[in-house]
PDB file of the backbone (N, CA, C, O) and the ligand in Angstrom, with CONECT records:
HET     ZN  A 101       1
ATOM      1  N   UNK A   1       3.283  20.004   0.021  1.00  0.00           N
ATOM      2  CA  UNK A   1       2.187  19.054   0.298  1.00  0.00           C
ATOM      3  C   UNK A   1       2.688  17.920   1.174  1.00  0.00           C
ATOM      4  O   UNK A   1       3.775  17.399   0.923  1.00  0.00           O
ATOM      5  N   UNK A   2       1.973  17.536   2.148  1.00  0.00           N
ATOM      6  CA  UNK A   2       2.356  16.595   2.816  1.00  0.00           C
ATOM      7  C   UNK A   2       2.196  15.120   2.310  1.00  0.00           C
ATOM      8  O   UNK A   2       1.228  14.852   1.597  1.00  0.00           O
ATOM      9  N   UNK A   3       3.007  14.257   2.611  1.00  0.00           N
ATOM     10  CA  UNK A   3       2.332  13.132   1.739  1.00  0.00           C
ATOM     11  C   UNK A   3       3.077  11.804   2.161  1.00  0.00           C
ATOM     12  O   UNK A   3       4.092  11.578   1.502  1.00  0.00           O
ATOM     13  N   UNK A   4       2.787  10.969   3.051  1.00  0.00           N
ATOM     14  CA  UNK A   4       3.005   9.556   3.444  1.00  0.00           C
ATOM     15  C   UNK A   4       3.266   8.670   2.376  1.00  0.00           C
ATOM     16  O   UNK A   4       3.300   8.944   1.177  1.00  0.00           O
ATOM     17  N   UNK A   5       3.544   7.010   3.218  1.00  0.00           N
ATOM     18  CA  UNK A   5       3.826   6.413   2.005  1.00  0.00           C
ATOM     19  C   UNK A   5       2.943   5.142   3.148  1.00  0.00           C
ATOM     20  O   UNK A   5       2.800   4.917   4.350  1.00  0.00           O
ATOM     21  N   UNK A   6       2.568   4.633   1.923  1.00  0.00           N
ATOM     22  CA  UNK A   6       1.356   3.533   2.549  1.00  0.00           C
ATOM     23  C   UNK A   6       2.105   2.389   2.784  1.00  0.00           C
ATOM     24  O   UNK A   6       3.161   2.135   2.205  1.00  0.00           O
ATOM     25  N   UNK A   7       1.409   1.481   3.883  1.00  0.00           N
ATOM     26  CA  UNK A   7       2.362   0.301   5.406  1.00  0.00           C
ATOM     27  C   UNK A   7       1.959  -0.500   4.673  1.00  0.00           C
ATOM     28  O   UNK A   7       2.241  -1.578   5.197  1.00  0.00           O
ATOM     29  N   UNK A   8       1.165  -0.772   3.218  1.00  0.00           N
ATOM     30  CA  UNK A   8       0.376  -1.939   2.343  1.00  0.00           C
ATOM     31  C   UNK A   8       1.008  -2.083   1.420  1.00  0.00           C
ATOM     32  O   UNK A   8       1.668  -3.092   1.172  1.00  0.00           O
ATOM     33  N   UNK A   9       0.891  -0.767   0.514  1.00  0.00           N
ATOM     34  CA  UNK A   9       1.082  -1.098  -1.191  1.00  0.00           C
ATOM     35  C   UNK A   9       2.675  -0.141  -1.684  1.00  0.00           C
ATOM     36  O   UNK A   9       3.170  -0.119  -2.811  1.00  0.00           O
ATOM     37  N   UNK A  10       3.141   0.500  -0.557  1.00  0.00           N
ATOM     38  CA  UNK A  10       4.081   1.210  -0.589  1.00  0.00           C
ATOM     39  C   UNK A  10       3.984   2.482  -1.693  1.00  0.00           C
ATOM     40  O   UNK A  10       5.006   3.143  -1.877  1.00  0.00           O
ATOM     41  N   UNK A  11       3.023   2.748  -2.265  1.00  0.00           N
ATOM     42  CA  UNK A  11       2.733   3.885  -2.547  1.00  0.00           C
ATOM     43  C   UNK A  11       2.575   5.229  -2.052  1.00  0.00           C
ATOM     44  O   UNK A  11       1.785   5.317  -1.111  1.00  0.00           O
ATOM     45  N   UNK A  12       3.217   6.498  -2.505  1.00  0.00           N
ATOM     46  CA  UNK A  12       2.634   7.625  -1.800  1.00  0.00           C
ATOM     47  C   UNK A  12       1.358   8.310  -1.749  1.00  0.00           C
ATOM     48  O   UNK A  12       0.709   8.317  -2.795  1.00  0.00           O
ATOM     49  N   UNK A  13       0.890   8.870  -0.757  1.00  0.00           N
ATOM     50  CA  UNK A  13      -0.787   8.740  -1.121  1.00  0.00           C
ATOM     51  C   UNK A  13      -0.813  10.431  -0.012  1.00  0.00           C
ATOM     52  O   UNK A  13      -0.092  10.577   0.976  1.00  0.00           O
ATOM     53  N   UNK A  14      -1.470  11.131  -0.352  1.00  0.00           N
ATOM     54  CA  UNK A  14      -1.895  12.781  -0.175  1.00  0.00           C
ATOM     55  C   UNK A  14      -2.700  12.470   1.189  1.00  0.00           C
ATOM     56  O   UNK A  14      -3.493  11.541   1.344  1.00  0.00           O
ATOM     57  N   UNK A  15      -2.242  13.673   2.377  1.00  0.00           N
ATOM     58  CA  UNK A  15      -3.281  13.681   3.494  1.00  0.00           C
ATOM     59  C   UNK A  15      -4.843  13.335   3.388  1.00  0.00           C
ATOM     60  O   UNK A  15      -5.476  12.990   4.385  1.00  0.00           O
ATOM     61  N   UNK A  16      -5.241  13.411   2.519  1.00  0.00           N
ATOM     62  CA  UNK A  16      -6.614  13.511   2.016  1.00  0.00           C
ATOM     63  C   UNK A  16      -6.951  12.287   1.654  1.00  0.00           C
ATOM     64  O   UNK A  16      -8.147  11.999   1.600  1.00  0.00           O
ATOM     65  N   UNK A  17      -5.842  11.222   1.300  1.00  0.00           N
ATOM     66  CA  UNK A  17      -5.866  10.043   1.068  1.00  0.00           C
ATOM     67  C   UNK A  17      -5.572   8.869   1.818  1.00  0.00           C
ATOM     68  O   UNK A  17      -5.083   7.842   1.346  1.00  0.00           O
ATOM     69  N   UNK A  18      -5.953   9.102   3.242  1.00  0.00           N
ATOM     70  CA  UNK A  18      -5.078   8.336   4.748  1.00  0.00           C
ATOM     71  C   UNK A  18      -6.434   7.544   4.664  1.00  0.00           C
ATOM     72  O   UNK A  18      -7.467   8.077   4.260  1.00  0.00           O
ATOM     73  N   UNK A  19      -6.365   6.359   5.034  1.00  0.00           N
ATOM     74  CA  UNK A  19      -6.714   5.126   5.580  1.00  0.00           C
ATOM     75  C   UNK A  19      -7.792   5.703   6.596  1.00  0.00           C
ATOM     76  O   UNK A  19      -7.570   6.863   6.945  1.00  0.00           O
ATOM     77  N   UNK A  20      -8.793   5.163   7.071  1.00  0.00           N
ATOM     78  CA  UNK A  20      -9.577   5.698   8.163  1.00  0.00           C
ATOM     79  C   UNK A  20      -9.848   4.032   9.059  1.00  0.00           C
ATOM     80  O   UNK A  20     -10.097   2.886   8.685  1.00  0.00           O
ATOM     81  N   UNK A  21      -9.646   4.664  10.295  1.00  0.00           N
ATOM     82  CA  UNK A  21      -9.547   3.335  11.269  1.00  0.00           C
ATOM     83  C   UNK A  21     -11.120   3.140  11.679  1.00  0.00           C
ATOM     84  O   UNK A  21     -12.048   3.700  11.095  1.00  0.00           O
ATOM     85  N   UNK A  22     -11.248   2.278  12.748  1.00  0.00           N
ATOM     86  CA  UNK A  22     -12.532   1.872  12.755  1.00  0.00           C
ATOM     87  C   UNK A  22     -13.335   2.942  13.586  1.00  0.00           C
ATOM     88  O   UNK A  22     -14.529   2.651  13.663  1.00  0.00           O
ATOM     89  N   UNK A  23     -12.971   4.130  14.239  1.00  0.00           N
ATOM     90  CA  UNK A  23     -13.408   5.502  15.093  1.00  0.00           C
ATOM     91  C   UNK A  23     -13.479   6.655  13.858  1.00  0.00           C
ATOM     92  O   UNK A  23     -13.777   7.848  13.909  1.00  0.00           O
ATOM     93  N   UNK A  24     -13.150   5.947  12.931  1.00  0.00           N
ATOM     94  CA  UNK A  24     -13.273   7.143  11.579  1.00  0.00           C
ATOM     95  C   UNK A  24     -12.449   8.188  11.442  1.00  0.00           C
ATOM     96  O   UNK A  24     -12.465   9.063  10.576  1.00  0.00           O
ATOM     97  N   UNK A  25     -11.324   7.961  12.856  1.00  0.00           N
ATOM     98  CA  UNK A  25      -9.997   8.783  12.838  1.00  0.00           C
ATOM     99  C   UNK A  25      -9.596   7.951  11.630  1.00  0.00           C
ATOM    100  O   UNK A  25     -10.115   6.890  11.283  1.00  0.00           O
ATOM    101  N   UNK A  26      -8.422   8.706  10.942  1.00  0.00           N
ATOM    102  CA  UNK A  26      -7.489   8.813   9.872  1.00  0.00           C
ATOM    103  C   UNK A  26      -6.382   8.093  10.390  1.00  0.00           C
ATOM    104  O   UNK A  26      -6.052   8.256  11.565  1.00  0.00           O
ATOM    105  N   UNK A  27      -5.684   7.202   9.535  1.00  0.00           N
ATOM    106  CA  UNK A  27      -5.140   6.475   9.653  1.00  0.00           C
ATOM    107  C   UNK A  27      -3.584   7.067   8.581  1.00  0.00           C
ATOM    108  O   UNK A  27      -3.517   7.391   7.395  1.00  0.00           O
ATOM    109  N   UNK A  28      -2.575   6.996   9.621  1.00  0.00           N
ATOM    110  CA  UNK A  28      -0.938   7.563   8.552  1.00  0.00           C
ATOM    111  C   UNK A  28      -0.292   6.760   7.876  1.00  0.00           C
ATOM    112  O   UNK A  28       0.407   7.042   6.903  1.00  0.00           O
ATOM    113  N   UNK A  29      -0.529   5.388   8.475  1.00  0.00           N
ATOM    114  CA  UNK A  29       0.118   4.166   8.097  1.00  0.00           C
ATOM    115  C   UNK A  29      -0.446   3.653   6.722  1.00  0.00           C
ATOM    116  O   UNK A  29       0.285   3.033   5.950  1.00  0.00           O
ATOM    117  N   UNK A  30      -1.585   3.887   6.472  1.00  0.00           N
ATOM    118  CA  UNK A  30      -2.017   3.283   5.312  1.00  0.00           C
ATOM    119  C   UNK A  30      -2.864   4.182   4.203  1.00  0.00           C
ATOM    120  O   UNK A  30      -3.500   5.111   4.700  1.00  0.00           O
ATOM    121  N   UNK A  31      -2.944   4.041   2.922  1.00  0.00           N
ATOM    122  CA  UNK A  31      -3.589   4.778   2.175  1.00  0.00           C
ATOM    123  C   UNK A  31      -5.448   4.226   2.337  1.00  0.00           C
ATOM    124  O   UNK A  31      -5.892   3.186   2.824  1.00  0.00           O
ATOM    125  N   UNK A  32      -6.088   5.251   1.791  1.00  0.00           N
ATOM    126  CA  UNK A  32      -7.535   5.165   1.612  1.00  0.00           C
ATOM    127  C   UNK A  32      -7.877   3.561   0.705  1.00  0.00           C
ATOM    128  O   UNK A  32      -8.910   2.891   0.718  1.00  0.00           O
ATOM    129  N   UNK A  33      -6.775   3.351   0.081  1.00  0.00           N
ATOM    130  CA  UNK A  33      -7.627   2.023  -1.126  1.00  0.00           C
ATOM    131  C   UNK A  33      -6.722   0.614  -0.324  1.00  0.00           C
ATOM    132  O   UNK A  33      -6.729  -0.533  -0.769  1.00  0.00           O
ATOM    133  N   UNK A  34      -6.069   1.021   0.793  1.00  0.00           N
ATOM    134  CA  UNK A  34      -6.150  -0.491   1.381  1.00  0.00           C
ATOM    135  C   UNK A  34      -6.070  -0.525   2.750  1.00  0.00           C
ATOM    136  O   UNK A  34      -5.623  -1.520   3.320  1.00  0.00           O
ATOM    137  N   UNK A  35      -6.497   0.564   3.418  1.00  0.00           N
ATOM    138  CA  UNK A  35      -7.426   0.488   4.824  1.00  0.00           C
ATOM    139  C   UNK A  35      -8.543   0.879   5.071  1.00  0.00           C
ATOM    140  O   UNK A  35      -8.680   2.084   4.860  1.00  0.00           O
ATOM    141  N   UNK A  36      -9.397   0.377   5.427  1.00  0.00           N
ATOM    142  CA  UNK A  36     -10.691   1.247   5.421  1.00  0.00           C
ATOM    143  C   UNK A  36     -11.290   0.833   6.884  1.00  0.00           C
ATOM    144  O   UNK A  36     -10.934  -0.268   7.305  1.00  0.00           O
ATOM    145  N   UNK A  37     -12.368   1.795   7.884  1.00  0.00           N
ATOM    146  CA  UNK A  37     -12.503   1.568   8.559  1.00  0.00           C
ATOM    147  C   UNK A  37     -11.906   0.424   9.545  1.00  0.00           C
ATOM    148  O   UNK A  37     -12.550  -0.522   9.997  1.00  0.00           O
ATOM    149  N   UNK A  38     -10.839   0.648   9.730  1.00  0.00           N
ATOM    150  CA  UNK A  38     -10.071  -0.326  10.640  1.00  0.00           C
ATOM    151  C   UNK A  38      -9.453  -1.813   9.929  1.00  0.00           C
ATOM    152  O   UNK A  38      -9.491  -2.893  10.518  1.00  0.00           O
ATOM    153  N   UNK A  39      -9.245  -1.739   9.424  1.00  0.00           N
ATOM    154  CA  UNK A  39      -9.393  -3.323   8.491  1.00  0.00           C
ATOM    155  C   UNK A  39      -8.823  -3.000   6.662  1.00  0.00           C
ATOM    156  O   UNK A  39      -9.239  -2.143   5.882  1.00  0.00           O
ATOM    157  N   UNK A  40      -7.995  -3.821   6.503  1.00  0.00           N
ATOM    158  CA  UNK A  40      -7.576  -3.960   5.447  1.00  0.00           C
ATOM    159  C   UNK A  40      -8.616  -4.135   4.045  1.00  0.00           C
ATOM    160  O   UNK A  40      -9.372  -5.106   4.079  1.00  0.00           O
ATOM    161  N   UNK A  41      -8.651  -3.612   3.336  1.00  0.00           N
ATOM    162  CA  UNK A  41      -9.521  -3.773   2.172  1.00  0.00           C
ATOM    163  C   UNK A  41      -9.466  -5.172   1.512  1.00  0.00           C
ATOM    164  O   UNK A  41     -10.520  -5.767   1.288  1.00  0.00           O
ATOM    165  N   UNK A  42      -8.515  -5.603   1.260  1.00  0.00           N
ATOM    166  CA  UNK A  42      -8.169  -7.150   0.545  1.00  0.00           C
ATOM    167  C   UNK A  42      -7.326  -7.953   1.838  1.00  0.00           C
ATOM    168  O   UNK A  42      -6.113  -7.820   2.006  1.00  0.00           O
ATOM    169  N   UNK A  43      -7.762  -8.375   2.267  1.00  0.00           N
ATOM    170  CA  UNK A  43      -7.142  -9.156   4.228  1.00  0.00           C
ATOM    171  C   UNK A  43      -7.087 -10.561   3.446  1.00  0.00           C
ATOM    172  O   UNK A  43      -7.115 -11.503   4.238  1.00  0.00           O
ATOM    173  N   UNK A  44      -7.011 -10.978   1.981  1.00  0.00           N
ATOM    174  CA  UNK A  44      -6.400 -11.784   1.710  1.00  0.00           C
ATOM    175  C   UNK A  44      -4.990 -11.863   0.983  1.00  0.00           C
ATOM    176  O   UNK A  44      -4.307 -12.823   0.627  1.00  0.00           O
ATOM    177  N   UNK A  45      -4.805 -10.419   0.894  1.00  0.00           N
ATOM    178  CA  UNK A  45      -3.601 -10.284  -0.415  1.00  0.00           C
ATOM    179  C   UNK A  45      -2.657 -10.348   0.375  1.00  0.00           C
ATOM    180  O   UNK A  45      -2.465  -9.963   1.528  1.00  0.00           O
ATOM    181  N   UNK A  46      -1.975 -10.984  -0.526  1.00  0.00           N
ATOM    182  CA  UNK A  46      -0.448 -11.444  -0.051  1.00  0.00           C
ATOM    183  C   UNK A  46       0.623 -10.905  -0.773  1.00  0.00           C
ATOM    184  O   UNK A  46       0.660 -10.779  -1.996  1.00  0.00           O
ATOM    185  N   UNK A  47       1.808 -10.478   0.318  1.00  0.00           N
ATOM    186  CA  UNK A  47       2.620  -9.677  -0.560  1.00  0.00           C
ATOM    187  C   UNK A  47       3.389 -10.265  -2.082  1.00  0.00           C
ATOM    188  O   UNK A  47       4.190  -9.589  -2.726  1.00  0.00           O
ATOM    189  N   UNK A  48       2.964 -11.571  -2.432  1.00  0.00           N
ATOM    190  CA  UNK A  48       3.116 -11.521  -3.656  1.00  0.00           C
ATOM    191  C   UNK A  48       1.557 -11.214  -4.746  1.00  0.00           C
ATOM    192  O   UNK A  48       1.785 -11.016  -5.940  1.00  0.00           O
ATOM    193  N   UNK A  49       0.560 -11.200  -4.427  1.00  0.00           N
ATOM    194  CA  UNK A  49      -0.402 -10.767  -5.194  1.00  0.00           C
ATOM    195  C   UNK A  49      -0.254  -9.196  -5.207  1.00  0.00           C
ATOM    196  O   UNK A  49      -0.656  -8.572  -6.189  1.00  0.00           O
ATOM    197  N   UNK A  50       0.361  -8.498  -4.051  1.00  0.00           N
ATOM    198  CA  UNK A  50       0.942  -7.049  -3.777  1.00  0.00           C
ATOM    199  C   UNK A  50       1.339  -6.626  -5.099  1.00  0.00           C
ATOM    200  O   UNK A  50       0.858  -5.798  -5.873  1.00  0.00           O
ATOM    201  N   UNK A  51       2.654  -7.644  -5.187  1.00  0.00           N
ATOM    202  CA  UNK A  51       3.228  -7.532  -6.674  1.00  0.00           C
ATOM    203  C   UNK A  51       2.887  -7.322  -7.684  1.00  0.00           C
ATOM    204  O   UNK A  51       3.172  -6.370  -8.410  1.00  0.00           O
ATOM    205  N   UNK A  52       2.200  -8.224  -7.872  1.00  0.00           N
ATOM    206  CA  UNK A  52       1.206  -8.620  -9.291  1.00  0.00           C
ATOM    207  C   UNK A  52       0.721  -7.050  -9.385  1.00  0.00           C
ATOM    208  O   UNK A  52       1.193  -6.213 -10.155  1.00  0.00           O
ATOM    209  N   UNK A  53      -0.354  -6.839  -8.401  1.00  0.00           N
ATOM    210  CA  UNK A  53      -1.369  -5.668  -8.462  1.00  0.00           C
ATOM    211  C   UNK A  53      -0.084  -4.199  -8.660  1.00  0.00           C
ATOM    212  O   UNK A  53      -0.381  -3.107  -9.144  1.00  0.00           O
ATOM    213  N   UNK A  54       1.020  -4.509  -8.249  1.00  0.00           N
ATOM    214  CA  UNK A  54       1.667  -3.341  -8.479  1.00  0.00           C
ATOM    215  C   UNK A  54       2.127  -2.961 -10.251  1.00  0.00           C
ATOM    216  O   UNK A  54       2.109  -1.961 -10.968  1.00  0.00           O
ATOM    217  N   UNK A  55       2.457  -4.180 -10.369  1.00  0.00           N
ATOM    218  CA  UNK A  55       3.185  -4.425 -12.098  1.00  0.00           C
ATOM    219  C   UNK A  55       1.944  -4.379 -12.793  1.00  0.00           C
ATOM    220  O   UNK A  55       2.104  -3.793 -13.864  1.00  0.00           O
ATOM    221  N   UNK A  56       0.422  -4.871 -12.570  1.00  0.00           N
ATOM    222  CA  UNK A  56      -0.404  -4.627 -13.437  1.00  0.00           C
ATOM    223  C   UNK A  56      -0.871  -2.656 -13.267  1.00  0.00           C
ATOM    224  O   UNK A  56      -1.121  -1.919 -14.221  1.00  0.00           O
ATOM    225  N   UNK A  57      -0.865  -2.432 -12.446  1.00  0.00           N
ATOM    226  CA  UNK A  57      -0.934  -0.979 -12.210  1.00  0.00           C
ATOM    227  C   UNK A  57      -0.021  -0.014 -13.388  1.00  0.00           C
ATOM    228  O   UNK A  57      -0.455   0.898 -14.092  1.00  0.00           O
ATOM    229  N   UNK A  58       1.129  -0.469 -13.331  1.00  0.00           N
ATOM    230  CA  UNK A  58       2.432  -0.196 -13.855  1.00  0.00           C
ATOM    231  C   UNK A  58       1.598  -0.422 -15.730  1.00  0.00           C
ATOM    232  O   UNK A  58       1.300   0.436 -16.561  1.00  0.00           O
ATOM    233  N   UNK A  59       1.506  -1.519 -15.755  1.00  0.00           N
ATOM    234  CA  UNK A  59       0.973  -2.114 -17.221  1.00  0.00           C
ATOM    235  C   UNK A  59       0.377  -1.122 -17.702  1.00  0.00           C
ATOM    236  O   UNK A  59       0.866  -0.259 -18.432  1.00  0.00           O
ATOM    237  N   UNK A  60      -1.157  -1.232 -17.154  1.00  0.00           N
ATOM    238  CA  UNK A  60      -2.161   0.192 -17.313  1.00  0.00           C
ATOM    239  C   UNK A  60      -1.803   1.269 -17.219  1.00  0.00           C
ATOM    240  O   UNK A  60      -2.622   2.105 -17.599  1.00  0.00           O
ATOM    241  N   UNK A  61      -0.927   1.612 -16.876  1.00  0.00           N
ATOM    242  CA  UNK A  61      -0.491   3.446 -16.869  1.00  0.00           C
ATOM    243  C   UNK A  61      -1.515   4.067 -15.661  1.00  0.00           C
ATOM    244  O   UNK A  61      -1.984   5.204 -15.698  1.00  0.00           O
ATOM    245  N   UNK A  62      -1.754   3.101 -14.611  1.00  0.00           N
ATOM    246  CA  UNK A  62      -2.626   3.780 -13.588  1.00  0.00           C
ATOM    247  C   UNK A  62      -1.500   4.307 -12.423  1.00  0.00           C
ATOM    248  O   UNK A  62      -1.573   3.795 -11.307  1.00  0.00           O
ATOM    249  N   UNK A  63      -0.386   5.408 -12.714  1.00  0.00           N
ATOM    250  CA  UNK A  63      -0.222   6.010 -12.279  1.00  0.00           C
ATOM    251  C   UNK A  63       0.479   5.980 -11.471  1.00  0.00           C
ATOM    252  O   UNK A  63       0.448   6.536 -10.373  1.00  0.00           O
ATOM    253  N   UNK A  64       1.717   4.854 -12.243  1.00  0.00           N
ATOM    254  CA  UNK A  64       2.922   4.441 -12.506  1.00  0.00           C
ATOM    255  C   UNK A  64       4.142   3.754 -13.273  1.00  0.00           C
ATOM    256  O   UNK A  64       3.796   2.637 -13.658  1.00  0.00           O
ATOM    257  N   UNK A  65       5.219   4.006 -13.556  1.00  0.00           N
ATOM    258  CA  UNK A  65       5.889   2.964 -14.400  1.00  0.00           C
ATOM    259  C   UNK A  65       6.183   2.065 -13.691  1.00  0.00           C
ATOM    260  O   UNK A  65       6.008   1.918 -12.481  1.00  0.00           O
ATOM    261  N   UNK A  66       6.826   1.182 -14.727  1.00  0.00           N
ATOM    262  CA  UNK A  66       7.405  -0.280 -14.446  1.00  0.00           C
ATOM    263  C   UNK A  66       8.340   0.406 -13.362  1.00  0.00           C
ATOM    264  O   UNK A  66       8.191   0.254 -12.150  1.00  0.00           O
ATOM    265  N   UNK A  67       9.162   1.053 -13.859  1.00  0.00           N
ATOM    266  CA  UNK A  67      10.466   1.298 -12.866  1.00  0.00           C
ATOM    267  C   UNK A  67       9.796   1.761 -11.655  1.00  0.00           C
ATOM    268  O   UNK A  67      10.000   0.851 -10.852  1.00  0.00           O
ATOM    269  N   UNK A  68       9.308   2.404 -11.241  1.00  0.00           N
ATOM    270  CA  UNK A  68       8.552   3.024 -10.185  1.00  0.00           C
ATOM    271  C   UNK A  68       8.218   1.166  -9.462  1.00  0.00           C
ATOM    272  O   UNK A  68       8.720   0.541  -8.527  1.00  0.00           O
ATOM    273  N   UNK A  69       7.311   0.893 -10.319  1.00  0.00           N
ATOM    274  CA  UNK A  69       6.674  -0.342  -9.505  1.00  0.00           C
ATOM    275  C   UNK A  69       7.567  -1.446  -8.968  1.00  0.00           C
ATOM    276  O   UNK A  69       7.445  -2.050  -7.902  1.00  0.00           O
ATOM    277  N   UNK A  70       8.645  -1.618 -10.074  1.00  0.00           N
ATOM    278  CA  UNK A  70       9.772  -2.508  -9.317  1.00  0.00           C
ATOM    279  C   UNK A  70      10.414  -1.842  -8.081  1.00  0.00           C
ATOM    280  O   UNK A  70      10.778  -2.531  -7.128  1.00  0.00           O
ATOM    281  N   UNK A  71      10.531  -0.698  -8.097  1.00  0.00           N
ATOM    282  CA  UNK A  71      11.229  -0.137  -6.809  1.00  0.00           C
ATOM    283  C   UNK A  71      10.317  -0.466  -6.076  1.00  0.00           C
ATOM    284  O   UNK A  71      10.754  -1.139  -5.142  1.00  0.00           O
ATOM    285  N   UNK A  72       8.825  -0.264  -6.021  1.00  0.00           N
ATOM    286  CA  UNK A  72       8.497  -0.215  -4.935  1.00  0.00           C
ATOM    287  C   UNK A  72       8.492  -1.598  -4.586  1.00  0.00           C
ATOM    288  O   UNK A  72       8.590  -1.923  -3.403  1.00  0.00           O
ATOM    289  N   UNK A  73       8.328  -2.939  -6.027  1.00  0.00           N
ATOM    290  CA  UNK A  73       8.380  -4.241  -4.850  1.00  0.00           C
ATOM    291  C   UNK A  73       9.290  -4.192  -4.352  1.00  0.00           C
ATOM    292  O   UNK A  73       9.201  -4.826  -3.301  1.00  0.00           O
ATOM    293  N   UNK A  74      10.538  -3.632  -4.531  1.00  0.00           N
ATOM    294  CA  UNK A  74      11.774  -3.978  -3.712  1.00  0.00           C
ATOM    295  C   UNK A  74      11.929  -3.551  -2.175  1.00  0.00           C
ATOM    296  O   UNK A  74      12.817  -4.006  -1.455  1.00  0.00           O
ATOM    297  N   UNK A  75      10.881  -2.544  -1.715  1.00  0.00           N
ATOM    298  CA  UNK A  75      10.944  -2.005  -0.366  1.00  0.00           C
ATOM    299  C   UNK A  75       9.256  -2.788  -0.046  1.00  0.00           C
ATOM    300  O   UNK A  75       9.074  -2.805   1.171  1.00  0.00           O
ATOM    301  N   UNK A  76       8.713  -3.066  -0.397  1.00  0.00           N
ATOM    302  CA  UNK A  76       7.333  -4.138   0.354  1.00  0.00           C
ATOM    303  C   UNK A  76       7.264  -4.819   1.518  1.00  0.00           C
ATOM    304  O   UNK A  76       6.395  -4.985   2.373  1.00  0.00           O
ATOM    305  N   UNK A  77       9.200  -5.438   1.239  1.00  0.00           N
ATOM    306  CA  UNK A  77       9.147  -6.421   2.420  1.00  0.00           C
ATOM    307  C   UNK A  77       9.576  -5.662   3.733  1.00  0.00           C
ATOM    308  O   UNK A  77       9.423  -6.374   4.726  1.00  0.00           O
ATOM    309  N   UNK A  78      10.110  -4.312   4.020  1.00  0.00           N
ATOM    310  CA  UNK A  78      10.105  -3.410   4.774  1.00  0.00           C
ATOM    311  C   UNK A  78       9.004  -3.046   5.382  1.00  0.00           C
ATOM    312  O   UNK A  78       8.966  -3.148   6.608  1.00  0.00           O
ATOM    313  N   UNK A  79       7.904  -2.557   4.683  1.00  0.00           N
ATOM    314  CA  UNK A  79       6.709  -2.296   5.102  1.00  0.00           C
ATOM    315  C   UNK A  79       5.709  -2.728   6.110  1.00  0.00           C
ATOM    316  O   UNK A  79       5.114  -3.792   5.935  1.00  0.00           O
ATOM    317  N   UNK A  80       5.479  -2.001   7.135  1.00  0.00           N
ATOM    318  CA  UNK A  80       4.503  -2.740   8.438  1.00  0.00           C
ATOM    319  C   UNK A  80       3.596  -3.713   8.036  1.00  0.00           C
ATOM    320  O   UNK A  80       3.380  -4.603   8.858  1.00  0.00           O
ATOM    321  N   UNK A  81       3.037  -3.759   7.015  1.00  0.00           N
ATOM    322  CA  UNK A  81       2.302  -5.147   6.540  1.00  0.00           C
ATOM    323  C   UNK A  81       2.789  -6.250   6.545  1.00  0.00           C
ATOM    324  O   UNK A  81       2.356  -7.185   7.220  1.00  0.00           O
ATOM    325  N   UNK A  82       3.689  -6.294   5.847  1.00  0.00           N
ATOM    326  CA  UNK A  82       4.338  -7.254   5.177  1.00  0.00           C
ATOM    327  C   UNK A  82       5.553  -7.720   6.069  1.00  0.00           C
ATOM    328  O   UNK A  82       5.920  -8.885   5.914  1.00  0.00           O
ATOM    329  N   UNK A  83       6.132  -7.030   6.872  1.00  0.00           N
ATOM    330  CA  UNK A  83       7.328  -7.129   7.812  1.00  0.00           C
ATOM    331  C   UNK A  83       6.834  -8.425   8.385  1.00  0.00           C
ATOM    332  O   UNK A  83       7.165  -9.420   7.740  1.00  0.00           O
ATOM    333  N   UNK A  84       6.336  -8.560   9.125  1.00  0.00           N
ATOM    334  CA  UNK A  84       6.365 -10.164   9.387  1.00  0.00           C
ATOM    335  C   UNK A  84       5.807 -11.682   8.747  1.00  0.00           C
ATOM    336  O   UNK A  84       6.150 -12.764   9.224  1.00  0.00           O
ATOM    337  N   UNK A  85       5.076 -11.555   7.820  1.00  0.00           N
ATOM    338  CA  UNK A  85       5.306 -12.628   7.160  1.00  0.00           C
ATOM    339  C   UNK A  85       5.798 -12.578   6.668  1.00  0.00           C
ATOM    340  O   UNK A  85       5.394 -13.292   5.750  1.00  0.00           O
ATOM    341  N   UNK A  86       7.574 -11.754   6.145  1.00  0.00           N
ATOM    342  CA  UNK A  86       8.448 -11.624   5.348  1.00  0.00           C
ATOM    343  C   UNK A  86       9.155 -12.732   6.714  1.00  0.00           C
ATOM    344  O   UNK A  86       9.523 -13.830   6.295  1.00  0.00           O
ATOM    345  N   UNK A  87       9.275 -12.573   7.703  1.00  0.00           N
ATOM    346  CA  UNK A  87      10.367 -12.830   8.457  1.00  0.00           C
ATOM    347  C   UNK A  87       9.786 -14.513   8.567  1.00  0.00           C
ATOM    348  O   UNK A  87      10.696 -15.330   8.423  1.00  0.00           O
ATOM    349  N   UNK A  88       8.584 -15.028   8.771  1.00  0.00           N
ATOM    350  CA  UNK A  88       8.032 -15.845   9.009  1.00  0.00           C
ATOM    351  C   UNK A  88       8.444 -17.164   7.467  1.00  0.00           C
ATOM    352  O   UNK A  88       7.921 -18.278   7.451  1.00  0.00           O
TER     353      UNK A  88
HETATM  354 ZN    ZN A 101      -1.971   1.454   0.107  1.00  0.00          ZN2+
END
């Protein structure tokens, strides 16, 4: 199965689950629940609310652990989203 890892929430997310840009082409960089038609779903979240939403994910058992979720904050600030207001 093919399967990306999202430029937002650093999650892996299934072809079927790609981001769609504003031409309704499919988008590789980002998953379906935080790109949508061209534009970020939450264009206020900040990679520390990123966090939060990752560890509460983790909490709920929505389909990850803690350990999972700390890894992934640890690569966030890598991520095309987040890469420059990390540097900023
Ligand atoms: Zn995502």
């Amino acid at each position: 199965m093919e399967s990306y890892i999202c430029q937002s929430c650093g999650l892996p997310f299934s072809r079927k689950m790609r981001g769609t840009n504003k031409d309704l082409s499919r988008n590789s960089d980002y998953c379906s629940t935080c790109f949508q038609d061209g534009k970020f779903t939450d264009h206020h979240l900040t990679i520390q609310d990123m966090e939060k939403k990752l560890l509460d994910m983790a909490r709920h058992h929505d389909g990850l652990t803690i350990e999972e979720a700390q890894q992934t904050i640890k690569m966030l600030p890598d991520l095309k989203r987040w890469k420059m207001t990390h540097i900023l």
